[in-house]
N, C-alpha and C positions, 0 to 999 in steps of 0.2 A: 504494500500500500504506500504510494508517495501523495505524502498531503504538501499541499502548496498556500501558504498564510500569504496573504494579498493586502498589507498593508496600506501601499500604492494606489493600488484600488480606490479603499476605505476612505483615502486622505482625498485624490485629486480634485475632488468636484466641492471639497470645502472652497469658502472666499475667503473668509481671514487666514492670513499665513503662520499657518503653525512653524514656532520658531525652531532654529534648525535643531537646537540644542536636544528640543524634544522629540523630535524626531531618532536621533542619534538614540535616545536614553529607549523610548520605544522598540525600534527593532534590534538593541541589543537584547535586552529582553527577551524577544521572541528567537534570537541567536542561542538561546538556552533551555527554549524547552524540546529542540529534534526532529523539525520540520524539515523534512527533505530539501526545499528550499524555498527560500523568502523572494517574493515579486517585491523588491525595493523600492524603484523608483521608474523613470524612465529619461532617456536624452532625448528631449523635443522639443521643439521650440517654446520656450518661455512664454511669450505670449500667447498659445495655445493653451496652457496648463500651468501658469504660474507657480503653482503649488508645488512643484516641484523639478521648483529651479536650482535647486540647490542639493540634487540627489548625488554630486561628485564628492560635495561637502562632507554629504550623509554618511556615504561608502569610504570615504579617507579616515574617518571616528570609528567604525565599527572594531568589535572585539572578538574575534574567532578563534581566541586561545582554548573554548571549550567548546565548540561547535563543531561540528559536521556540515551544516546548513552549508545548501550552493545559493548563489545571489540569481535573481535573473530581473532583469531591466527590459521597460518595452522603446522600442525604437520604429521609426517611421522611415527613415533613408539612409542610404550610405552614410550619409554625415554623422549623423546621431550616433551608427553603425560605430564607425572610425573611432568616437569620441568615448564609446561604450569599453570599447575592443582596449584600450589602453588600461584598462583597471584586471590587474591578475587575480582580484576579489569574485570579479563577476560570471559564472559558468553558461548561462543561458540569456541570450538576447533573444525578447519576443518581438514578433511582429504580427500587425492584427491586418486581417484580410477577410474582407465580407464577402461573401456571394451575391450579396445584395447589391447591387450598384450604386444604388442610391445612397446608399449607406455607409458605401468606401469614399464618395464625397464629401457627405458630411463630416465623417471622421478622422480621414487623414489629408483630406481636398486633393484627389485621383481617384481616377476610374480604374477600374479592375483592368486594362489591362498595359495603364500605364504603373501599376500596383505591382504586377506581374514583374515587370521591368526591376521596381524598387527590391521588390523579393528576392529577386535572383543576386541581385549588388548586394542586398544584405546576406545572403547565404553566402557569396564569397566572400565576404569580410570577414566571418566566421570560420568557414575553413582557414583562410591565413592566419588565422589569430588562435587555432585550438578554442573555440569557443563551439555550442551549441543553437539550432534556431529553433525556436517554439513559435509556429504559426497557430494564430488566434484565430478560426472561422468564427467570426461573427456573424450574426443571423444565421447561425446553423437550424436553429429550429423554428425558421418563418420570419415573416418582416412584416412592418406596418404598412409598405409603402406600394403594395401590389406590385413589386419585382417576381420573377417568374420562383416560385421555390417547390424544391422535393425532396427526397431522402435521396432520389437518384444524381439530383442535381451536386448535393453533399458527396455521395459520392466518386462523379467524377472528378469534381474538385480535389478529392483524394490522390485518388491514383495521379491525375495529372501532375500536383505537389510533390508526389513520391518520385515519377516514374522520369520528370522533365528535370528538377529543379532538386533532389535529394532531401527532401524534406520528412524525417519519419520520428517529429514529434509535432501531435496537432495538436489542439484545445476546441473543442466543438464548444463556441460561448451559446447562452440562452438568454442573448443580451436586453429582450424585453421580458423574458418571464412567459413567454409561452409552449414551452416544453410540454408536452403532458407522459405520464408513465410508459404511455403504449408507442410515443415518438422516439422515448429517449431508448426504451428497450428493442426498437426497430434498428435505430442508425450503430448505436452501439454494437448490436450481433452481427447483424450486415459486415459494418467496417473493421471488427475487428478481427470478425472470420475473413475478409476478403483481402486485408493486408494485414497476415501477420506480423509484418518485420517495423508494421509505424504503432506507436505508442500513442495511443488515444486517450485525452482529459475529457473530463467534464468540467467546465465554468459554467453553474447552474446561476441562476438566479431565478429564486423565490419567496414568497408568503410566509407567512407563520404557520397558514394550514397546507401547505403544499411541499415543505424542506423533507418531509420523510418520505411521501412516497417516489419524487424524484430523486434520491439518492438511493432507496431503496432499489428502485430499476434500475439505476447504473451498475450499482455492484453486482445484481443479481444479472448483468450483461458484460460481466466478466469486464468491468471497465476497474482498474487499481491508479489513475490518477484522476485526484480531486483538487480544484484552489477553492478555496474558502477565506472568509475574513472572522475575525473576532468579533461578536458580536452584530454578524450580517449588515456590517458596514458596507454604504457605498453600490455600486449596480448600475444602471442606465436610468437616468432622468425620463429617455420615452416612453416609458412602461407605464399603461392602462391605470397598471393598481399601483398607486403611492408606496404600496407597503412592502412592493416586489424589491428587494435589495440581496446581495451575497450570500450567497451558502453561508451562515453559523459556523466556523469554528466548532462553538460548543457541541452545538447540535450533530455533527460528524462525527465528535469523540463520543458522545452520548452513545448514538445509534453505535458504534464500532463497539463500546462498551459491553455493550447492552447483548450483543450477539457473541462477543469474544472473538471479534475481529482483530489482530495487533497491528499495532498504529505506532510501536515504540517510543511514543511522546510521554518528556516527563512532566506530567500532570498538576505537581507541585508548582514547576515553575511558569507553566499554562496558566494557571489561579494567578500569578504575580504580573504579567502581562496581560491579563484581562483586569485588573487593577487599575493598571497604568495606562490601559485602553479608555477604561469607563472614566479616568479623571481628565484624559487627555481629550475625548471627543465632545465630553460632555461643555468644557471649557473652547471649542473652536466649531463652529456648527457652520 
């Protein structure tokens, strides 16, 4: 099971600039409780995401004398890519890539197949650098926008990623929250019976009544990577339902608990970083 904490996530779409110091004190914190690895921050343009402009700062304070934890940063182009690629802290640079068209405009401003373009310049800046690329499908499970969508379309997007471009770690995001059990147990058996060799996430986002039965279909579709945030931080502002935000943290170790799933986080220091979560967010909204 690789759980992935997305503090990144949690933070971006705050306005007030949470200061760097606490940031730093933050995901040392979660450098200690065993999460395969932390979504830090990302290199993009500042004016895009103010919030974290200051994630080289973040990453230069970090303390990995007890950790395991690999870092991964999201990146939108070569530049970002290059700028990523210099830090020997960071093992995975993501890149987010919708199937939605509409979608890759509003989010990173290009179309899918000048995106295409970006993707492959970011996968080579990764091979030169011994780094990793984690492709983000966004709108993996439908879109607002009446762009063409299917589980088949998900999957050619697959294979195409794997088979043109080398890409065999994806993230199917559920970036508005319309996943349903019988979607996520479709795309997940499909793709991971049809390319064993690519390493399939789930970046769920849901409801307070909705976090168990979509994690429960993932696991039970042989999916073992999940990103989550603390306290279901954070998600996409387009979402229908205001209350749609991040997979739980909590909620993931519960569920894992709760069936004697091992998750080998230590749970102790889990409880100290959800401390430090609830004084930190409660304080920057």
């Amino acid at each position: 099971m690789k759980l992935i904490e997305c503090p990144r996530d949690a933070m971006q779409g705050i306005k007030d600039f949470i200061p760097t110091n606490l940031k730093i004190e933050y995901v040392n914190s979660l450098l200690n409780v065993g999460f395969d690895t932390i979504d830090v921050g990302s290199f993009v343009s500042a004016k895009a995401i103010p919030q974290l402009a200051d994630t080289a700062q973040v990453i230069s304070k970090l303390n990995f004398s007890e950790s395991k934890s690999k870092l991964l940063v999201i990146v939108a182009n070569k530049r970002g890519a290059e700028e990523a690629a210099h830090f020997d802290e960071i093992t995975y640079l993501g890149f987010p890539f919708s199937i939605s068209e509409t979608f890759q405009k509003k989010n990173i401003n290009s179309d899918i197949k000048n995106s295409l373009k970006r993707l492959e310049e970011v996968q080579n800046v990764c091979e030169r650098n011994n780094k990793k690329l984690v492709t983000y499908f966004s709108m993996a499970f439908g879109n607002p926008y009446g762009d063409e969508w299917s589980p088949h379309i998900v999957a050619h997007w697959s294979e195409k990623l794997l088979n043109e471009f080398g890409v065999n770690i994806l993230s199917l995001s559920d970036t508005i929250g319309t996943s349903t059990p019988d979607s996520i147990s479709w795309l997940f058996n499909k793709l991971i019976n049809e390319f064993p060799s690519v390493e399939f996430g789930a970046h769920l986002h849901t409801t307070p009544n909705s976090w168990e039965e979509k994690i429960n279909s993932a696991i039970n579709s042989n999916c073992i990577r999940f990103d989550s945030a603390i306290g279901g931080l954070g998600g996409c502002p387009m979402a229908d339902d205001k209350l749609t935000g991040n997979m739980s943290t909590e909620n993931i170790i519960n569920y894992l608990n709760r069936f004697e799933i091992k998750h080998g986080l230590n749970e102790t220091a889990l409880n100290d970083s959800i401390l430090i979560s609830n004084k930190l967010f409660n304080s920057y909204e």
